[in-house]
Each structure stands twice: as C-alpha cells, then as structure tokens.
C-alpha positions in Angstrom: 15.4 -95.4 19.5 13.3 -91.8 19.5 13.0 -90.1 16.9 14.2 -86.4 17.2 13.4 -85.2 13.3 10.1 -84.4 11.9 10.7 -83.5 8.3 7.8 -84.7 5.9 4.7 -83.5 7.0 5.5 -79.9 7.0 6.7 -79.8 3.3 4.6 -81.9 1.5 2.1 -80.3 -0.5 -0.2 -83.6 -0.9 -3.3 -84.2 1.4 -3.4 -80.0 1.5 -6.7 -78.2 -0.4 -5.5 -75.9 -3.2 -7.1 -72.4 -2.8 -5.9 -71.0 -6.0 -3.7 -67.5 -5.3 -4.2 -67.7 -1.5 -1.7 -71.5 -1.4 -2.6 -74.0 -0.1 -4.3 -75.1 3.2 -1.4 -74.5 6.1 0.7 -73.4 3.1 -0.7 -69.9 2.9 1.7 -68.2 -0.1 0.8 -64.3 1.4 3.0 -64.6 4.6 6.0 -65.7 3.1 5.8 -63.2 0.3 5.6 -60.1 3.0 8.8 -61.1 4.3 10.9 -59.8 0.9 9.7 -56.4 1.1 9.4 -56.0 4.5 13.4 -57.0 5.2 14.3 -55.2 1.6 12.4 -52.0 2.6 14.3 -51.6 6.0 17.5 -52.7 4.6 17.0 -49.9 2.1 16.6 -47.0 4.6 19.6 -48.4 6.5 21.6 -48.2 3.2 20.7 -44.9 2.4 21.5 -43.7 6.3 24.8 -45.1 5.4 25.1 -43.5 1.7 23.9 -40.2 2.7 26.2 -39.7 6.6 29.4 -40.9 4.7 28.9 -38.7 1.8 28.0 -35.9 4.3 31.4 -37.4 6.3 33.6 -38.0 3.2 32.2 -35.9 0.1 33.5 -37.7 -2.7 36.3 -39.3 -1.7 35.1 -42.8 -0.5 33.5 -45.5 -2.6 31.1 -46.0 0.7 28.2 -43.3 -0.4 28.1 -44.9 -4.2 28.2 -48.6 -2.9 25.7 -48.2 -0.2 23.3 -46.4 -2.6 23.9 -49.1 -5.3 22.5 -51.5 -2.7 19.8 -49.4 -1.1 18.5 -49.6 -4.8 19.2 -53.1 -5.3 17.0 -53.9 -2.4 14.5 -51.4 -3.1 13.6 -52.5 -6.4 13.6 -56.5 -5.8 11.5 -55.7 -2.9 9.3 -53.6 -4.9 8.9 -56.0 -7.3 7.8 -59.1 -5.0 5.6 -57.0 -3.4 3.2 -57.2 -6.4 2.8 -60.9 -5.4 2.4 -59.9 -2.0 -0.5 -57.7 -2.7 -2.3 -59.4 -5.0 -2.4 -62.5 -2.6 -3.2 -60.6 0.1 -6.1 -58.9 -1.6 -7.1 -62.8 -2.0 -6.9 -63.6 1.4 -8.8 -60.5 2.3 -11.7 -61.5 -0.7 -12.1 -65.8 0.2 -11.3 -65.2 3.4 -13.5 -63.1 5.8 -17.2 -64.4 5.3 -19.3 -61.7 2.8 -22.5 -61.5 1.6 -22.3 -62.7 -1.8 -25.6 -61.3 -2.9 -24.3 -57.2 -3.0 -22.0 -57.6 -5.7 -19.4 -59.2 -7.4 -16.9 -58.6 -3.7 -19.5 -59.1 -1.7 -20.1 -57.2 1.9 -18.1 -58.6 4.7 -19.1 -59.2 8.2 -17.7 -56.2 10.1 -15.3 -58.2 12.1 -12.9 -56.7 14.4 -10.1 -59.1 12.1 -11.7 -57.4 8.9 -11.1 -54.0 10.2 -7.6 -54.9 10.9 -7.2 -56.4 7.7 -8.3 -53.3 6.6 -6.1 -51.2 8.3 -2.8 -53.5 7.6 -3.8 -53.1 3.9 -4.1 -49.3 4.1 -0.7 -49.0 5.5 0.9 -51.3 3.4 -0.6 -49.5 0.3 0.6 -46.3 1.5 4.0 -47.4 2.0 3.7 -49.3 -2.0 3.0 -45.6 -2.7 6.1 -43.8 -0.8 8.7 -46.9 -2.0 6.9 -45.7 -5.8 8.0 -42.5 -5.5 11.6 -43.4 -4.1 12.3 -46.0 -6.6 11.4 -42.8 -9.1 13.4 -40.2 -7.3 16.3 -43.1 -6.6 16.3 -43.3 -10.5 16.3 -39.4 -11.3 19.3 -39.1 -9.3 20.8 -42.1 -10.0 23.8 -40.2 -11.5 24.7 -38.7 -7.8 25.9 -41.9 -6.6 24.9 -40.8 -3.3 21.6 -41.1 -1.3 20.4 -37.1 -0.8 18.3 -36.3 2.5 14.5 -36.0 0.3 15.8 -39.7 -1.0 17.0 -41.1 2.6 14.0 -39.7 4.3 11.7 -41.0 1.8 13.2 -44.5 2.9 13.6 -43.9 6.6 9.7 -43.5 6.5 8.7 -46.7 4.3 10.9 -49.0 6.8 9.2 -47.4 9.6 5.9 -47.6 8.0 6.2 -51.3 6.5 7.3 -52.7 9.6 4.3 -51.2 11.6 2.4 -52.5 9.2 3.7 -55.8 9.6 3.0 -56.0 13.4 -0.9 -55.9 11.9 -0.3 -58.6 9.9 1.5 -60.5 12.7 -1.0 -60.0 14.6 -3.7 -61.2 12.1 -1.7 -64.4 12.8 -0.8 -65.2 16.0 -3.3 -63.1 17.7 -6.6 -63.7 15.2 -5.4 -67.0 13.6 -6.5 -65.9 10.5 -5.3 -68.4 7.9 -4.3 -70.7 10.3 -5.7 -74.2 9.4 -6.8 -76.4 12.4 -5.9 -80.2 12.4 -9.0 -81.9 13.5 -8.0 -84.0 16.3 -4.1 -83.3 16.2 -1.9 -85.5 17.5 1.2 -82.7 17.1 1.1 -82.1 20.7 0.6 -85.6 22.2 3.8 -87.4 22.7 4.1 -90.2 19.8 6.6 -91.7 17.3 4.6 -91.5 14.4 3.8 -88.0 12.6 0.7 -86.4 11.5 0.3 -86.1 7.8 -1.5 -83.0 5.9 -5.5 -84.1 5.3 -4.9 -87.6 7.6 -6.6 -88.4 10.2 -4.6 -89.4 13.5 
C-alpha cells in the first residue's frame, strides 16, 4: 500500500547543524518568530479601527470601544515582546549569514549583494516600525484610562500594520525569491517519486 504521510523528517531536529541563535540548518528560528508580530501588529490596528469608529458611533454606551482596545493592547504588547527574539535573530542571520570580510572589524564588511541591500532595507523598516509600535505601546499606556482607542493612538497603529507587513514582503522575498536561509539537500530525493523518505544530514 502507498504511503500518503510524511511526518518525521520535517520535525526532527537530529542529522540538522546547530548555528547557535540563527536554529538550526532547515530549522531557521528568525522566520517563525516574524510571524507573532507581524499578525499581532495588524490585528492591533484593526482593533483600534474598531475601538475608535464604535466609540465615535456609540460614545460610552457600548462595551465594544473598551473591549476592542483591551485587545488591540493585548496583541500589541505580546507582539512587541516576541519581536525582541525576532530581532536579535535576525540581526544573526544578517551577521553569519551574507559572506564579510572578517579582517575590518569585529562585523566584518559584507559583500555588497543585491540580498544584503535587501536585508538591509527589510531591517530598516522593521526597526522603524519597533520604533512607532514603542511609542504606541507608551501612548496606549498613558491613556489607558480612556478605555477607548483616540485617532493619534489608532493612527499610530494603522501605520505599523501597514509598515510591518511591507516589510514582510522583503523578508518573503529574501526567501522564496533569494533563498536566503534555505538549506539545499545534496542530491534530494523529495521530488523523485519513492516510498522511503529523506532524512535531515542522510544521504539518499
């Protein structure tokens, strides 16, 4: 009978090389990470669209302005809070990553690639929205007492969903455009139609 399931080889950890904050090899731990504050940062501008039109809508008298704020700031702060992970392994994978020149300093100067200068620009926008969802957790906090989302607060939001998921389509691209990250079996069998599976650091 044929197998239809292939269920070991993609979660086993053994076989794969251990690159220290960056995973392991075809286990990258920066990918996974971006997804928290990516989907936490848009859900929070949603929120807050929500808080701030039925407050506008209502005024005081519904329970949907303080619940939808509660959550926006839920969200805001988990994601803000995995996103430390997510930047300090992406710094990694930008650092081991892209070939450098060891010999000009402790980061070394890296080959001026056209998937280092996107790296470089996915980082700068990713930064910048760290920076805005900063301010917004601070404002969010000031205000807290409101129990309402105000416009500065919503916009502030509106513009780090925007920004963080532009920034993602960088990182996608990184991926499944560049490869960057992306181990390659050495003569894979993953393709070839077979009954037996393809084990992490096993030859065929």
């Amino acid at each position: 009978m044929p197998r239809l399931y292939s269920i070991k080889p993609a979660i086993t950890l053994r076989g794969r090389k251990f690159r220290g904050l960056r995973g392991w090899a075809g286990k990258p731990l920066h990918p996974p990470l971006t997804d928290f504050p990516i989907v936490s940062y848009v859900l929070c501008a949603a929120f807050d669209l929500v808080s701030f039109v039925a407050w506008k809508a209502k005024g005081s008298g519904s329970t949907i302005p303080s619940d939808a704020f509660v959550a926006a700031t839920w969200v805001i702060v988990c994601g803000a809070g995995v996103s430390l992970g997510t930047a300090l392994t992406g710094f990694w994978d930008w650092w081991k990553g892209i070939a450098r020149d060891r010999s000009t300093g402790p980061i070394g100067r890296a080959r001026h690639t056209q998937v280092w200068r996107t790296i470089n620009w996915h980082a700068t926008v990713m930064l910048t929205v760290t920076a805005i969802v900063i301010v917004d957790v601070v404002v969010r906090l000031i205000q807290y007492d409101r129990h309402h989302a105000t416009l500065p607060l919503t916009i502030l939001s509106v513009i780090a969903g925007l920004l963080v998921s532009f920034g993602a389509t960088y990182g996608g691209s990184l991926v499944f455009d560049y490869q960057f990250n992306v181990e390659e079996l050495a003569g894979s069998t993953v393709y070839d139609e077979s009954e037996t599976d393809q084990m992490p650091g096993n030859k065929p």
